[in-house]
C-alpha positions in Angstrom: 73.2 3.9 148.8 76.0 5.9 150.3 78.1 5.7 147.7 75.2 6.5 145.3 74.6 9.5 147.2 78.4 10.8 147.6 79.0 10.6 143.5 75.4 12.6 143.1 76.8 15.2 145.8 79.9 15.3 143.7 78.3 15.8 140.4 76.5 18.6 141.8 79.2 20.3 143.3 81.0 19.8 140.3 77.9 21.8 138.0 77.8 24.4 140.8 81.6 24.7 140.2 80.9 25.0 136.4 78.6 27.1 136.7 80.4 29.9 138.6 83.3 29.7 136.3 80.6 29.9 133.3 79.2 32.8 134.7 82.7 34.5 135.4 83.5 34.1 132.2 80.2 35.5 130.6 80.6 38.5 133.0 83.7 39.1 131.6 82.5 38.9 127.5 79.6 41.3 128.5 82.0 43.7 130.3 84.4 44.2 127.1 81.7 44.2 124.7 80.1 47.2 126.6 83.1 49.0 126.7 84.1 48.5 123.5 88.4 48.2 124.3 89.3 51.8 125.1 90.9 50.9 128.4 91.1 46.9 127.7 92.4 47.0 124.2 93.6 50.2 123.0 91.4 50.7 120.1 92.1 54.3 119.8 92.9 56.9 116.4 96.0 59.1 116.5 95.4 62.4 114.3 98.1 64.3 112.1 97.4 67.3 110.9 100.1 67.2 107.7 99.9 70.1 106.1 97.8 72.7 104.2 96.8 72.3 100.7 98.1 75.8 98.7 100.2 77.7 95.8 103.6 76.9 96.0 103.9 80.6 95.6 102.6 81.5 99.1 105.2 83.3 101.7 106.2 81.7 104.9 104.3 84.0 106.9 101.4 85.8 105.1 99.7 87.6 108.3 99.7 88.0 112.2 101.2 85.3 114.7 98.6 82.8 114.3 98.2 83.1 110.2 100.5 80.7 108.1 100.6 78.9 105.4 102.6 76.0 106.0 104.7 76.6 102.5 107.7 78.8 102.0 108.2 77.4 98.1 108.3 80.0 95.8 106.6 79.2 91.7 105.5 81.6 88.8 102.4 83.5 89.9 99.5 84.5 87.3 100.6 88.9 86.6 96.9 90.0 86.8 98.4 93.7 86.2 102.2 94.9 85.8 103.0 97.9 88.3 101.0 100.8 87.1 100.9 104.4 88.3 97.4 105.2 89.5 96.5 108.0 90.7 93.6 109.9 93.3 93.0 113.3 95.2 94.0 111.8 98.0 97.4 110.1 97.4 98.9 108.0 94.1 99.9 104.6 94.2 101.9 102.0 92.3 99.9 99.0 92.3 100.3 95.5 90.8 98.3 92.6 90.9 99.7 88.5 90.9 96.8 85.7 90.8 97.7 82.4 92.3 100.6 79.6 91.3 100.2 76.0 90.4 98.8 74.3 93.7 101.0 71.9 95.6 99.5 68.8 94.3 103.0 66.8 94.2 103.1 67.6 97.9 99.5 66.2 98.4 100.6 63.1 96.3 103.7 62.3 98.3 102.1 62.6 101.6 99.5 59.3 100.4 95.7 59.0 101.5 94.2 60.9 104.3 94.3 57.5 106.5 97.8 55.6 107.1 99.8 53.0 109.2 102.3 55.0 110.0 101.9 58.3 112.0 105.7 59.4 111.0 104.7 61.8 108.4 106.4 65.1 107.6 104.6 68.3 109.3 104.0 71.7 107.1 101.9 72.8 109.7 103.7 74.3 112.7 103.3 73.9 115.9 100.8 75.6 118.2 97.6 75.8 115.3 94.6 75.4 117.0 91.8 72.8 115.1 89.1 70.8 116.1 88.2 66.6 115.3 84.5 65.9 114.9 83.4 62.2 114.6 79.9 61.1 113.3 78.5 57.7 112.9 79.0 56.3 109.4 75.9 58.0 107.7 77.3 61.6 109.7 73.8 61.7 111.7 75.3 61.7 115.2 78.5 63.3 116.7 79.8 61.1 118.9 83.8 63.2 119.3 84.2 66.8 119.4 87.8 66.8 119.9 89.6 70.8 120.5 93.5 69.7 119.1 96.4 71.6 118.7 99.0 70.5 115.8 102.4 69.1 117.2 100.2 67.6 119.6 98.5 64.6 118.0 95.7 63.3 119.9 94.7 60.3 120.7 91.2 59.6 120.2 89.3 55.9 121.9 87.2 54.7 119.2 85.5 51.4 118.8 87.1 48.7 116.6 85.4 47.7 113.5 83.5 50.5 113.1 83.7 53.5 110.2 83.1 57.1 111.0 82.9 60.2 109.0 85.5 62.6 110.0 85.6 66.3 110.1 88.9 68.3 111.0 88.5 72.3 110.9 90.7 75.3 111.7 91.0 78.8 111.5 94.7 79.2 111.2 95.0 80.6 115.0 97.2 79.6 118.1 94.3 80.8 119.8 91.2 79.7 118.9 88.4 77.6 116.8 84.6 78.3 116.3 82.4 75.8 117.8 80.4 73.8 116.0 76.1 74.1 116.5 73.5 72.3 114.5 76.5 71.4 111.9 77.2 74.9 111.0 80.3 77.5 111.9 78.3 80.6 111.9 79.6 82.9 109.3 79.8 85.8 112.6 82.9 83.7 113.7 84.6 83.4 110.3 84.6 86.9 109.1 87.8 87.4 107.8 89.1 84.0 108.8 91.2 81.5 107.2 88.8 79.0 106.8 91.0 75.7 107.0 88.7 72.2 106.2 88.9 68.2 105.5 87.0 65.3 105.7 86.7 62.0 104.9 85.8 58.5 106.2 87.9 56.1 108.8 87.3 52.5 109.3 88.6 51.5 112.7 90.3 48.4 113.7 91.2 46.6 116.4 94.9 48.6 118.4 96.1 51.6 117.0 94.8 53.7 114.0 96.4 56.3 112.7 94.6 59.6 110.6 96.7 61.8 108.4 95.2 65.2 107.7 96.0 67.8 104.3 93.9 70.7 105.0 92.1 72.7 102.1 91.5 76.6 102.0 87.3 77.0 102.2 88.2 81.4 101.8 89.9 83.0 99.0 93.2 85.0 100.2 94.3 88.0 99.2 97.2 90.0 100.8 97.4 93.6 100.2 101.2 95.0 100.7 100.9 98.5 101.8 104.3 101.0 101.8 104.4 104.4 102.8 107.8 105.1 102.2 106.8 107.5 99.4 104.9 109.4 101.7 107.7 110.0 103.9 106.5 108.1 107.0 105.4 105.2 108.8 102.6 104.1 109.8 100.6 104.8 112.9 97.6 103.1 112.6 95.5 101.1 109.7 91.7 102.2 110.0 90.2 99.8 107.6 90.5 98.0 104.2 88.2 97.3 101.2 88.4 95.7 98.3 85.9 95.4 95.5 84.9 96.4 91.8 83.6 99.4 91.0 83.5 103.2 92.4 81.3 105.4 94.4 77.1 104.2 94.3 78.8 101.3 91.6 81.3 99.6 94.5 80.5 95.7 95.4 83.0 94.8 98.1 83.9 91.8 97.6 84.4 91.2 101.5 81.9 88.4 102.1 82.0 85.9 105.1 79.6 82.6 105.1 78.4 80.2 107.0 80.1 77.0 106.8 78.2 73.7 106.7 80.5 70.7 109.0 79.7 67.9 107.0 79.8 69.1 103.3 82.5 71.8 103.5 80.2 74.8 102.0 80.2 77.9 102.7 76.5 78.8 102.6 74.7 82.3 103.6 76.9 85.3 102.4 77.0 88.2 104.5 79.0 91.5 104.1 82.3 92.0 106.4 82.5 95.2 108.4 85.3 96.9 106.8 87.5 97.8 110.3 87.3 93.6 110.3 89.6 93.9 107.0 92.4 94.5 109.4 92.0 92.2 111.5 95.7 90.3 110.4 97.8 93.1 110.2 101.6 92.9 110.3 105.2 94.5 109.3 106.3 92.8 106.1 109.6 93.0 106.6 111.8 93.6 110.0 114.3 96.0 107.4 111.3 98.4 106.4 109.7 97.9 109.6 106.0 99.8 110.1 106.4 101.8 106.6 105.4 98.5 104.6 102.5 96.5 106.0 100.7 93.5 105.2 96.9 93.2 105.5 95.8 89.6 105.0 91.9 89.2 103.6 89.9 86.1 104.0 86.6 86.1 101.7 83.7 84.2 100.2 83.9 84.7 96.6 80.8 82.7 94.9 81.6 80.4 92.4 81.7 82.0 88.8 82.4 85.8 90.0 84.3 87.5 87.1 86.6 91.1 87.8 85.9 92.8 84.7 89.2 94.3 83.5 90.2 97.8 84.9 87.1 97.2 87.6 89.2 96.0 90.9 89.2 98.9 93.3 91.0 99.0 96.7 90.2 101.5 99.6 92.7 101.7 102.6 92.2 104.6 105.1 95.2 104.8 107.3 97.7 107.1 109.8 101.2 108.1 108.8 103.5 109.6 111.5 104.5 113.4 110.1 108.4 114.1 110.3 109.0 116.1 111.2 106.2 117.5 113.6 104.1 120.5 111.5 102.6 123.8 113.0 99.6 124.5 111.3 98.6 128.3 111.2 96.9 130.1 112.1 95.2 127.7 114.7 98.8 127.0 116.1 97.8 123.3 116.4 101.0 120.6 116.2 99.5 117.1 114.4 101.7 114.3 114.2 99.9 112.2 112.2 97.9 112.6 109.1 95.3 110.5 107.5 95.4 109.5 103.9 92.2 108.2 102.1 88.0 108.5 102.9 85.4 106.4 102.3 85.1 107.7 98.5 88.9 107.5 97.6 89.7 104.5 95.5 92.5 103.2 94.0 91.2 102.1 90.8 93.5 99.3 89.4 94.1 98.0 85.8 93.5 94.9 85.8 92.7 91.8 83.2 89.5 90.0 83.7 89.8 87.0 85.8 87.9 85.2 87.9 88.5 84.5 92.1 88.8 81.0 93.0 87.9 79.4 96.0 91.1 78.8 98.0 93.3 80.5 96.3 96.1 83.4 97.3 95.7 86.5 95.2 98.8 89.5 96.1 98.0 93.3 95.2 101.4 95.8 95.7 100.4 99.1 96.7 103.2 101.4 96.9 101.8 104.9 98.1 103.1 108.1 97.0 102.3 111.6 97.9 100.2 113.2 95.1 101.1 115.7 93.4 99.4 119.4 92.4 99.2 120.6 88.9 100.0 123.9 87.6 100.6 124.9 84.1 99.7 121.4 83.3 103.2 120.4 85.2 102.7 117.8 88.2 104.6 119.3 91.0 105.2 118.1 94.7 103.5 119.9 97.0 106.7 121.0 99.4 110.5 121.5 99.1 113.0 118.6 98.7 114.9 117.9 102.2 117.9 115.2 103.0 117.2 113.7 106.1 120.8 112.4 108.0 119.2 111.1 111.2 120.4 107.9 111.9 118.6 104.4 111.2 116.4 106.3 108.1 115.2 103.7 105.2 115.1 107.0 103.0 117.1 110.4 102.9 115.2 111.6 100.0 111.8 113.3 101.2 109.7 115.9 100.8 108.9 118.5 103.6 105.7 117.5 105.5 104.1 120.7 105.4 105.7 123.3 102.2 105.7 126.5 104.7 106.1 126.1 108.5 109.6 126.1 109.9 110.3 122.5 111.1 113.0 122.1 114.2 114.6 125.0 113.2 116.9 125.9 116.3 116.6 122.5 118.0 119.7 120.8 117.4 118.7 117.2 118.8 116.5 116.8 115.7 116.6 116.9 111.8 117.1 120.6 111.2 114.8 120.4 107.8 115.0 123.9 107.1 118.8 124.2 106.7 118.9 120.9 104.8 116.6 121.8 102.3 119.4 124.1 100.5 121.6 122.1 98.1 124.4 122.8 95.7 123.3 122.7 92.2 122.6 119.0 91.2 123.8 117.8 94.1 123.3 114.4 96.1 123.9 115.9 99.6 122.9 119.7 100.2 126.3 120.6 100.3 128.0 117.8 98.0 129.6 118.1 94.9 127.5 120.2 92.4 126.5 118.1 89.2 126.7 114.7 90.7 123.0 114.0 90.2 119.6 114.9 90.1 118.3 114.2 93.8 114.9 114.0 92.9 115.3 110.8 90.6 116.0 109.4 94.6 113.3 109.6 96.1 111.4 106.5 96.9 110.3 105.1 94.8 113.3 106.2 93.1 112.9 107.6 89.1 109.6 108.9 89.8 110.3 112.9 90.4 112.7 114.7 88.6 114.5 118.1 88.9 112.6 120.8 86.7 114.1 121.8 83.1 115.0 125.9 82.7 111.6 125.9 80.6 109.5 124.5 83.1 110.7 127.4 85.4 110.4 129.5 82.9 107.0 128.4 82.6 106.3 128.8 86.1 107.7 132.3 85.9 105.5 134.2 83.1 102.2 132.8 85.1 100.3 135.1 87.5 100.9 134.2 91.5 100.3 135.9 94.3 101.4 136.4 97.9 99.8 133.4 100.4 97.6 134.5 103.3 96.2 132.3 105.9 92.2 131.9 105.2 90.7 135.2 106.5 93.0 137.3 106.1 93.0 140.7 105.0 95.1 143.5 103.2 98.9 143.5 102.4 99.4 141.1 105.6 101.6 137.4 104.8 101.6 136.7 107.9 104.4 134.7 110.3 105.0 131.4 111.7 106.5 131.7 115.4 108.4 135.2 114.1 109.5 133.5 111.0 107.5 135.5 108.2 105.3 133.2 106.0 106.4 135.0 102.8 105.7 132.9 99.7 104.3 133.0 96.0 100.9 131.3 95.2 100.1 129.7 92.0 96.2 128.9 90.8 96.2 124.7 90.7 94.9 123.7 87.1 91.0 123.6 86.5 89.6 120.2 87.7 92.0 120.0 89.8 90.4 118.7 93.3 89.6 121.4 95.8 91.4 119.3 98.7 93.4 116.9 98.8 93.4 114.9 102.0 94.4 115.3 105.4 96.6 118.1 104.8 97.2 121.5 106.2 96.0 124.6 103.6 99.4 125.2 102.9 100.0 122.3 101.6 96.2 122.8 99.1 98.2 125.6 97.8 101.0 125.5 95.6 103.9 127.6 96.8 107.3 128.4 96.6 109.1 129.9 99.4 111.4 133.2 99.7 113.7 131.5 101.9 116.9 132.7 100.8 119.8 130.6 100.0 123.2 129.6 101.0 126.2 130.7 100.8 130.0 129.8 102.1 127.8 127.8 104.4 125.8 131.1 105.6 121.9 131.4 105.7 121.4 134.6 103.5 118.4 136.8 102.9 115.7 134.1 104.5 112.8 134.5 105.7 114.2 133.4 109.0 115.7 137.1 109.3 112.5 138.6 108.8 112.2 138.2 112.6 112.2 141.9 114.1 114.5 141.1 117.0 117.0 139.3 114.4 116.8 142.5 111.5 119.9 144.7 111.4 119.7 147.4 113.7 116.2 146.6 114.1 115.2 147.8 110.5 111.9 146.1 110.1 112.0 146.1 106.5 113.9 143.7 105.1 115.2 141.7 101.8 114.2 138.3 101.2 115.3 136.2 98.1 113.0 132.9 96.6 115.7 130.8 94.8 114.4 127.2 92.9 117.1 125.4 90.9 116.2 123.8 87.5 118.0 121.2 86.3 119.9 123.0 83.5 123.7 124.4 83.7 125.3 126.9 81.4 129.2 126.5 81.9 130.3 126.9 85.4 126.8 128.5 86.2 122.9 126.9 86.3 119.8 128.4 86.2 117.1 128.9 88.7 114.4 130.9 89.3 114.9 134.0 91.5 112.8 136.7 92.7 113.2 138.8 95.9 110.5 140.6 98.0 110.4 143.7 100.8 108.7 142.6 103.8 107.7 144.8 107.0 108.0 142.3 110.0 106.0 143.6 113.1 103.1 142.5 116.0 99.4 142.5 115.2 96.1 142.0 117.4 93.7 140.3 114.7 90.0 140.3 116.3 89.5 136.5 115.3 92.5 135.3 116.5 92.2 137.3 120.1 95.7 137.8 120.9 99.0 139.6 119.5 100.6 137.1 116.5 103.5 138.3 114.3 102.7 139.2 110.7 104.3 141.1 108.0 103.4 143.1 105.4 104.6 142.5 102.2 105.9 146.2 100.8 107.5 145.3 97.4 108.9 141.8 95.3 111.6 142.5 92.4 111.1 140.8 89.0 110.5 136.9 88.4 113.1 135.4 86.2 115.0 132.4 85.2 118.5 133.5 85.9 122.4 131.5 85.6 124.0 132.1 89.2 127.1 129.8 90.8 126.8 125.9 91.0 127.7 125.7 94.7 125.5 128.4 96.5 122.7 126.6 98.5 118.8 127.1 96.4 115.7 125.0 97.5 114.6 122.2 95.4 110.9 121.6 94.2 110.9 118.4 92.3 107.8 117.5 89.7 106.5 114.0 88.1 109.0 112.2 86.0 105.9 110.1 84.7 102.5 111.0 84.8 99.6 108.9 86.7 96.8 107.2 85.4 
């Protein structure tokens, strides 16, 4: 009996023994089945972002920090238009348009499917890009990861093993920031202007490591818009807005559009119109040797599917700031500006294109170099001030036109350009004091070829038309007035009918067209300018005094050239004008000699005004 009992005892403490180690075990199964491995396994997925899907033809950098394109190949682009002269009341332009290269599909193909073993895949995209990883349930009906990345940082994201999700990767090409995501939609308020970055696909993951290699696609069309001011003679200050569209005036669709874009499908849904100061948004220098004269806006739009650009229908409008140098005084308000603004809401640059239609993704480049209009008199196209060499150091351009054609610029401050004493030059000379004959100084300035010296019967032309003396709006009588005691005495020609009644930002003097009595040089001495016409500086204080207006043409005869002379009688003295409530200097003009085209000596020192080697558009 006791022995029966000790072997039941046994038995039982052997089920009880069992049973613990049964139920250990059981704990344990339930344990990793609830936690599906991330800590006890390692089930996880590790996320490259390779690269991003584009032309081959797309720069290294195509805006701001924070904009790239991951591609600095270089392939044929699509000529949309060759440069063409356009021109506006505002400013002219030389504009071209390129449409996009072959896409990268090679590099696509060598970097194999979206999912791999390996994670040691080449990187286009650098470092620093922010981008978010969404992961949904197999049918995409639950997010179960909202993951913020950054590329060169691949995360490392716990999944469960054997189990498929639908992935979503999304950036907008910043080192900053990425929209979030609500009820599956990027609003289309957070990608205005953005470049729109998107993939997704489907990931079955396995027990241990999984890796996830990304190639991004564009969901915006691109289109970077070069802007240089070197023929406007300055840089610039500040870029007010962009558009870009088809069309003029009441007829202009922009063709600015952001959208909302849909997580799961990759559409871009809901267009809306960009506000046009967003246009500059990704601004930058193109180029550390032109510095701020050439500028490159980077666009980012929602073209629908289909949209054609009828030829010669592709407008662009840019409203921006270019430093004046040198500094201007505007009279007779006596204000200084240092800037001036070049295009308005109604100026367009209205480009010759060929048809062709936008496509989604794609990178579309449009040249604009800007050039300072020009005013038109006897059906001639002229610049609008005298031709000056600029020999500060560290300029792109010594070629440039004076920012204002009357007021006297720097004239005894020796720590700046002195503009009004280079502004005489030796007959055909390339420096104003260089060898006469050398060259026509005009054909340099940026872009060079464009102007051109005038021919004797252009002067000639110039000569035989009506003109008269220039007064500041208001005035009265024989007065010309003065600029800080320099006299203001100059010729006015009527500008061709149709011409625009303004043009620009600009002061009146620079409405008008005029050519100065500024005397010339000679053995290196300033003679018979209007810079003498200052009482305190006339001979024995003889107020009236003998100026000379001197112009050269681009015609010789022997060891002499022609140019177009005429010389005035001016009575410098102080005035109290009611509207302008003080004593200003102002002259009075008493007599001018006769206008010809005369021969005089190669190397005495005669202003310049240059006119259109080619006509615009």
């Amino acid at each position: 009996m006791y022995t029966l009992n000790k072997k039941i005892k046994n038995l039982i403490h052997s089920l009880i023994a069992i049973g613990l180690i049964a139920a250990v075990f059981s704990s344990c199964a339930k344990e990793s089945d609830a936690v599906v491995s991330e800590e006890q396994t390692g089930t996880a997925l590790t996320v490259n972002i390779a690269g991003i899907e584009e032309d081959m033809g797309v720069p290294t950098k195509l805006a701001s920090t924070g904009k790239n394109t991951g591609s600095s190949a270089t392939a044929p682009r699509t000529m949309i238009t060759d440069k063409k002269l356009i021109s506006t009341q505002d400013f002219d332009a030389l504009v071209n348009v390129e449409g996009p290269a072959p896409k990268q599909k090679a590099l696509k193909a060598a970097m194999g499917s979206t999912q791999t073993t390996s994670a040691a895949m080449a990187t286009l995209m650098p470092a620093g890009i922010k981008y978010r990883i969404l992961l949904y349930n197999a049918a995409g009906t639950t997010l179960l990861r909202d993951v913020l990345a950054t590329s060169g940082t691949n995360p490392n994201i716990q999944v469960d093993g054997g189990t498929q999700y639908k992935w979503v990767a999304v950036s907008i090409n910043s080192t900053t920031t990425v929209p979030t995501v609500s009820s599956g939609k990027i609003l289309a308020s957070a990608l205005a202007n953005e470049d729109v970055l998107y993939a997704s696909g489907v990931v079955s993951a396995t027990a241990g490591q999984n890796y996830l290699n990304i190639m991004l696609t564009r969901k915006s069309t691109r289109i970077q818009v070069d802007v240089d001011t070197r023929g406007l003679f300055g840089e610039i200050t500040l870029f007010r807005s962009l558009d870009l569209g088809t069309g003029t005036g009441t007829g202009f669709q922009s063709l600015m559009k952001t959208a909302d874009l849909d997580i799961l499908t990759g559409n871009r849904t809901n267009s809306t119109a960009v506000a046009i100061t967003q246009n500059v948004k990704y601004i930058t220098n193109k180029d550390v040797s032109t510095g701020n004269h050439v500028k490159t806006v980077s666009l980012y739009t929602v073209i629908p599917t289909g949209t054609v650009v009828a030829a010669n229908n592709l407008t662009v409008r840019p409203i921006f700031d270019i430093k004046m140098e040198p500094n201007v005084y505007h009279q007779p308000t006596n204000t200084n500006p240092t800037s001036r603004t070049y295009g308005n809401s109604s100026i367009y640059l209205k480009v010759n294109n060929t048809s062709f239609t936008p496509l989604d993704g794609e990178l579309y480049k449009i040249g604009t170099q800007m050039i300072e209009s020009a005013i038109k008199v006897g059906n001639i196209s002229w610049a609008r001030a005298d031709l000056f060499y600029d020999t500060r150091a560290g300029q792109l351009d010594r070629y440039k036109f004076r920012p204002d054609a009357v007021s006297i610029h720097w004239f005894n401050n020796t720590t700046n350009e002195d503009v009004q004493r280079r502004s005489y030059w030796n007959w055909k000379s390339l420096t104003p004091a260089g060898t006469a004959g050398s060259g026509d100084p005009c054909a340099l300035v940026y872009p060079a070829g464009l102007w051109r010296m005038p021919t004797r019967p252009e002067l000639a032309l110039l000569a035989a038309m009506p003109s008269h003396p220039y007064q500041w709006p208001g005035s009265t009588g024989a007065y010309i007035n003065s600029v800080y005691r320099y006299a203001g005495v100059n010729q006015t020609w009527n500008t061709d009918a149709g011409a625009p009644a303004t043009f620009g930002d600009y002061s009146d003097y620079m409405t008008n067209f005029m050519l100065l009595f500024n005397g010339y040089r000679q053995s290196g001495v300033l003679t018979e300018s209007r810079a003498i016409l200052d009482y305190w500086k006339a001979t024995g204080g003889d107020r009236n005094v003998t100026t000379q207006m001197r112009y050269w043409s681009s015609e010789e005869s022997g060891s002499t050239a022609y140019a177009i002379a005429q010389s005035a009688v001016v009575n410098y003295y102080t005035r109290n004008p009611p509207q302008l409530g003080g004593p200003i200097s102002s002259s009075d003009l008493m007599s001018t000699g006769p206008r010809t085209v005369s021969t005089f000596d190669k190397n005495l020192g005669f202003n310049i005004r240059c006119l259109r080697a080619q006509p615009a558009s």
